[in-house]
N, C-alpha and C positions, 0 to 999 in steps of 0.2 A: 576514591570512594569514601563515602562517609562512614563513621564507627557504626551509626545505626544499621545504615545498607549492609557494612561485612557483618555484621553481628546476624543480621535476615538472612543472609546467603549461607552461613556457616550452620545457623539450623537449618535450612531446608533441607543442605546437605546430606546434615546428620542422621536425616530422618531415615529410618528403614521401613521396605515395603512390607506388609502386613499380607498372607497366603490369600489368596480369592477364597469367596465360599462357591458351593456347589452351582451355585445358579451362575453367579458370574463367571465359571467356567464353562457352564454349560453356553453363556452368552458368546464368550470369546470365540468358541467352535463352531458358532451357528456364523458369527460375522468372518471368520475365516473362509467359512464352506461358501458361505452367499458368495460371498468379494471373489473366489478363486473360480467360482462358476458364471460368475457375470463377466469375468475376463477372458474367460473359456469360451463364452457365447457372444462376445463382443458387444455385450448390452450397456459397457459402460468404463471405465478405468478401474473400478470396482475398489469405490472409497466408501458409496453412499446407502448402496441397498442393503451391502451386509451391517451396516451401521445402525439402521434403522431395523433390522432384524435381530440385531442385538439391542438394542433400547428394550423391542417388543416384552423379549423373554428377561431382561433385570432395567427397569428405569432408570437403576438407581447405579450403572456401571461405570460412568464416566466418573463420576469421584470413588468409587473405590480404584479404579485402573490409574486415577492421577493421586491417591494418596500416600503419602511418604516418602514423594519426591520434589523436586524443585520444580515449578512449573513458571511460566510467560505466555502471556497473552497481549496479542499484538493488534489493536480494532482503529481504526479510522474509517473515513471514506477513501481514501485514496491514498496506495503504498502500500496495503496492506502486503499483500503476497510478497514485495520485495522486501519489506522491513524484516519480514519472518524467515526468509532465508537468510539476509544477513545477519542477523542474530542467533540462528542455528549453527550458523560456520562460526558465529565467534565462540558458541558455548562449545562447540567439537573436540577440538584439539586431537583429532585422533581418534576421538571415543565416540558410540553411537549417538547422537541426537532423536528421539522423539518428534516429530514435526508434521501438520499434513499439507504439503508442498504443493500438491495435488492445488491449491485454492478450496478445497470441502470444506469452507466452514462452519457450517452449523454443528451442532453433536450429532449428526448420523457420522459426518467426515471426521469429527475429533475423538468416538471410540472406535472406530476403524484407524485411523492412524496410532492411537495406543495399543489397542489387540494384535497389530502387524509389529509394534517393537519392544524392545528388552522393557521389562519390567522395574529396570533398577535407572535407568537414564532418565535425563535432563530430557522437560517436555518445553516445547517452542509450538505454541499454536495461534495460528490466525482465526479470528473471529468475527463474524458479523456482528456490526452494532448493533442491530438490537437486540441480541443473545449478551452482551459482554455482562449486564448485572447479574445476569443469571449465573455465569461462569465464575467472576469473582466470588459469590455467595457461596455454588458450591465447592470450589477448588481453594479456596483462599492463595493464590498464585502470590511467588514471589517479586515477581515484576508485572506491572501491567503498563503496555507502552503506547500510547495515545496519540494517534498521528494528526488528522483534521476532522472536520464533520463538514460537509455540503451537501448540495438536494441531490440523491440520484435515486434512479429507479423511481420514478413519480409515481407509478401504479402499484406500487407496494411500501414505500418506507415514507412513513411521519415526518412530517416538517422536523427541520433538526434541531429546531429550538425544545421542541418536545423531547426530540431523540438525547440533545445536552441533558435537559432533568433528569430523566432517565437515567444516566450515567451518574449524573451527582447524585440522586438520591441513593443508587444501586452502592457508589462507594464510601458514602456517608453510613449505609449501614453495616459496611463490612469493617467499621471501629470496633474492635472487642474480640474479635473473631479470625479477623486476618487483619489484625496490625500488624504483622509481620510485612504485609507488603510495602512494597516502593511503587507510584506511580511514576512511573516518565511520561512527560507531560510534553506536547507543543505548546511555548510559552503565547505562541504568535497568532495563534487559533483563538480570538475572547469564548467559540462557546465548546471547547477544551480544556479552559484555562477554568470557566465557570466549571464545568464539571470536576476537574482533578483537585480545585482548590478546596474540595470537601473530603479528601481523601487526607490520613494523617500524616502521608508523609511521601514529598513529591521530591523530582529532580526535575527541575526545569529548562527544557533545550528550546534555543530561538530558531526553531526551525523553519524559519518564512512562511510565508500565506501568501500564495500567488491570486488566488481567488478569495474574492474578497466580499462578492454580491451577497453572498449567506452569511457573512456574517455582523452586516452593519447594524444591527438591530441589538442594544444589550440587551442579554439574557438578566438581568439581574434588575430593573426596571423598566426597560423595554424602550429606553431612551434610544438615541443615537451613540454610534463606537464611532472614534474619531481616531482614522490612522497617522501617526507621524510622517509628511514628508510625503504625505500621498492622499489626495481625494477620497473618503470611504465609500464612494460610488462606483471607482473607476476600474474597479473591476481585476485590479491586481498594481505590482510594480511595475514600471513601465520599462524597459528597455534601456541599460545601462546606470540602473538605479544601484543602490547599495546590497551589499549581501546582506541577511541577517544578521544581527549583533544587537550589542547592550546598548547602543546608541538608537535603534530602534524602539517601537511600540506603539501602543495603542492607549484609548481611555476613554471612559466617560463621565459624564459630568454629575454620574452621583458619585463617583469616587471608585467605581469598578476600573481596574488598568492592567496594564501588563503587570503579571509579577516580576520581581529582579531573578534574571534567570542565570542559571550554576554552567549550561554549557551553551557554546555558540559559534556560529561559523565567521570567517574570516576570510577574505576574497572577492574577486571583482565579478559581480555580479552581472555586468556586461558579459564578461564570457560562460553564464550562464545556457547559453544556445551553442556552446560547443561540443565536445567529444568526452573522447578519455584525458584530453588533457589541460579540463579545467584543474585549477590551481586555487584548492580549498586547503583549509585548515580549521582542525577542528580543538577549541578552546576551551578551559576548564577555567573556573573562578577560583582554583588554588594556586592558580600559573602554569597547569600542564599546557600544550598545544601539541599535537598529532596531525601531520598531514594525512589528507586521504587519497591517497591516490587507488581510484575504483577501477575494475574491467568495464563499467556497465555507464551508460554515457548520462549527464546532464545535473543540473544542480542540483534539485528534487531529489536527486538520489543521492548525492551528498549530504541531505538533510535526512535521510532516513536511516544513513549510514552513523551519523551521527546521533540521533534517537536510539538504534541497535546498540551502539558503543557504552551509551547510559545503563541500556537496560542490562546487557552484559556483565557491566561491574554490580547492577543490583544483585544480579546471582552470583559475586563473588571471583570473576574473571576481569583483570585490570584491562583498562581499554586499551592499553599499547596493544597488548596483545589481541585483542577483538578486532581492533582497525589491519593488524598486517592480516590476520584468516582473511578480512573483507574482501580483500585485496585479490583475492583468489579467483573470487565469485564474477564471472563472463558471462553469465546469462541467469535468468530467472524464470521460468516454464516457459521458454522460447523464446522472452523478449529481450529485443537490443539487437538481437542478435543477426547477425546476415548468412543466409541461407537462398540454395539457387529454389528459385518456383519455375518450374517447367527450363531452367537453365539459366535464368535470369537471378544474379544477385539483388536478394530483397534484403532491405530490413527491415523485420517485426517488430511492432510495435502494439499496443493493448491502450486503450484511451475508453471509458464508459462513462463518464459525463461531463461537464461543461468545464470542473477544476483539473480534470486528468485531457481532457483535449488541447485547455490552453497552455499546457503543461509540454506537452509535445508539438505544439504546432512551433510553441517558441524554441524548440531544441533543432527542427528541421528548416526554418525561416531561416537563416544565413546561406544553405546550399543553393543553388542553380537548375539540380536535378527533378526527374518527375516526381511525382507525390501520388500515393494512392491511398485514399478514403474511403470508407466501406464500413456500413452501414447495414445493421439486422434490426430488427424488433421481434423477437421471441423472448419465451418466459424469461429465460437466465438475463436478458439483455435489462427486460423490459418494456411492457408493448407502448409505453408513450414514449416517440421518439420530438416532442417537440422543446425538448430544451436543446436541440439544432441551430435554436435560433438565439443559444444566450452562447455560442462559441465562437470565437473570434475568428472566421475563415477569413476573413479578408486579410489576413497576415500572409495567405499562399497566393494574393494576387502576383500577377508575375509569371508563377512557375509553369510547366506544362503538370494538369491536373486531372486524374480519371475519377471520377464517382461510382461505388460499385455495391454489392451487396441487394439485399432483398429490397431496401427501402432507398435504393440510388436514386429514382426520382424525388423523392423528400426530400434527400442529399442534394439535388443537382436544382431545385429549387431555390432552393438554401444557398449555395454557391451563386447562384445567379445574381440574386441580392446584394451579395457581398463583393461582387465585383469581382470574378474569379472566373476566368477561362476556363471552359474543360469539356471533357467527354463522359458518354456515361453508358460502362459496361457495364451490365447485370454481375456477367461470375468474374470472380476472385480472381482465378487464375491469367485470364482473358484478359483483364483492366492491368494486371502484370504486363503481359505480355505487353499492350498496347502502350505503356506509358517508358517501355523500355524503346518503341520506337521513338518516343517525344524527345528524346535526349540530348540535349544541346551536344552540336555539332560543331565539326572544324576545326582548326588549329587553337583557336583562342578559346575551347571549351574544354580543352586537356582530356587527362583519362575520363571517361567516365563513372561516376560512382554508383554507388547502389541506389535499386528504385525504393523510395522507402513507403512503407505502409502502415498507417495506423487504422486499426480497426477497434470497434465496439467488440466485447464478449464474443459471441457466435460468431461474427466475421473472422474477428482473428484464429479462430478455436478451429472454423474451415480452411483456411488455407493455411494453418500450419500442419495439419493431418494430410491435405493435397500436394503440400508442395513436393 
């Protein structure tokens, strides 16, 4: 860690919490009463309504409830939720953590997740992009960790080249204010790298960029990004390609490029679509190196483990130490994880747009087994489901395949196209079941594995509450 960074963490530390006044305790007790009565009546996990019920009665509560403490904010399009755990386990050590795990990120979910914990801990929160300038301004956080930016949710979030300005201008004016902070930044990301490179003071991690559509366009002239070693059309790495590193990058031809980045991964990127026992290692530009050996499967998740590790030492905790807590961590709000549905071992999985699908389609594309797909359009998802058609299904040709969920004909459409066998069950549980019949069979198909599932938002959110 750098003398600036421990010099940023050693204040945040130092800072003492200041008493609430009257209203913000009165807020805290009204988001208490709500969240404990929504849980009561089962209207919800009760993160959001007493949070928005506390806003009502003090607007102004989210920065007094984060003042005088260390705080992280963790915002991309994709990883979010896992990056924020893993970074909560590394700030732990034993002591509470701050965080809303839940996924609530907007501020109804982030003074509900303050109002529920110790007043004096380390705050780790997830946030929606287009909240984070706001968040930076009023929290001035000591680390802010910056994953990717791509299109999701069409019927409600900005082109992300808007969404990058946004960002840079958000942390170009938190100079003066909150220079205390550290960005960690995705070096690999050009409209990440354009937003953090306006912040005073960045760590740079090569965290790959599997998806690559949203971002050929520079943000900085609007010319063309030109990937090293790979087409900037082609929609990501291809299969058995390089893992991130300083030998990677991007550029354009007004002189926009990758920055030289501080940490980066090491390892064969072919085995990328494996389990737990891909074989990363995570590299620092002073000579450290830290294997990561994760509970939680795929390369992506070694790149966000590595992002965590940055942001970690920004708050003053050496990464040796952040990468073994990581180590710990076997699941993230259900996912990875294998669980019977109706008796049948699944495993959960969470995928919400074209960069988080081809994300998992490439971790399950080596197995044999069935594959279940499942597909909603409601609010939380998103009611345009047609970036369907910018995902790479034709990677599950082959396997036995069910399409399921409220929009499984969309789905099963879509699959058709792409060249993909399958069937197509409405419910959740059902298309389990049925793909646990599809299961290659016989002496040469060995044990059985698990059926795996990746769902959108609401899909996954239903059958893990059924199973």
């Amino acid at each position: 860690m750098t003398a600036a960074a421990s010099a940023s963490a050693s204040a945040a530390v130092g800072r003492r919490t200041a008493p609430l006044p009257p209203r913000s305790r009165l807020a805290v007790a009204t988001i208490r009463s709500v969240n404990a009565l929504s849980r009561t009546l089962r209207l919800g996990s009760g993160t959001v309504l007493g949070g928005r019920a506390g806003l009502a009665v003090d607007p102004g509560l989210l920065a007094r409830l984060a003042a005088g403490r260390p705080v992280a904010l963790v915002s991309g399009t994709n990883g979010k939720t896992t990056t924020t755990r893993l970074l909560a386990v590394a700030l732990a050590d034993g002591d509470p953590v701050v965080t809303n795990g839940t996924g609530a990120n907007m501020p109804a979910g982030h003074v509900a997740a303050l109002a529920a914990g110790s007043r004096s801990a380390p705050v780790v929160l997830e946030v929606d992009e287009s909240y984070l300038p706001g968040l930076v301004r009023s929290l001035a956080p000591a680390a802010v960790v910056l994953l990717n930016l791509s299109r999701d949710q069409l019927d409600r979030t900005n082109e992300v080249r808007m969404l990058a300005n946004r960002w840079r201008h958000g942390l170009a004016a938190a100079t003066g204010y909150a220079d205390q902070t550290t960005v960690v930044a995705n070096a690999d990301d050009p409209l990440v790298a354009w937003a953090a490179a306006a912040a005073p003071r960045v760590v740079w991690v090569a965290a790959g960029l599997g998806w690559r559509l949203d971002a050929v366009g520079c943000p900085a002239c609007e010319g063309r990004i030109t990937f090293a070693g790979d087409h900037p059309a082609a929609g990501g790495t291809a299969a058995g390609g390089t893992a991130a590193g300083p030998a990677g990058g991007w550029s354009c031809s007004c002189g926009f490029a990758r920055p030289p980045v501080d940490v980066w991964l090491e390892g064969d990127a072919a085995e990328q679509a494996g389990t737990d026992g891909i074989a990363a290692v995570a590299c620092w530009s002073d000579g450290r190196r830290l294997p990561l050996a994760l509970g939680i499967p795929g390369w992506f998740n070694r790149a966000n483990a590595a992002l965590a590790a940055a942001g970690a030492e920004a708050l003053g905790v050496p990464a040796e130490r952040a990468v073994a807590a990581m180590a710990t961590v076997g699941e993230v709000a259900g996912r990875f994880t294998v669980r019977p549905v109706d008796g049948v071992p699944t495993r959960l999985m969470l995928a919400k747009n074209p960069a988080g699908w081809q994300e998992l389609l490439g971790l399950v594309r080596p197995g044999s087994g069935p594959v279940v797909v499942g597909i909603n359009a409601r609010v939380a998802d998103g009611r345009d489901p047609s970036w369907l058609w910018d995902v790479p299904f034709e990677q599950l040709a082959g396997r036995p395949v069910v399409a399921t969920g409220e929009r499984c004909r969309d789905l099963s459409v879509r699959l058709r196209y792409a060249g993909v066998t399958h069937t197509t069950v409405r419910d959740s549980v059902d298309a389990v079941r049925t793909a646990a019949g599809m299961a290659p069979a016989g002496p040469a198909a060995g044990r059985p594995g698990p059926v795996e599932f990746i769902g959108n938002y609401t899909a996954f959110a239903d059958l893990l509450a059924r199973r």
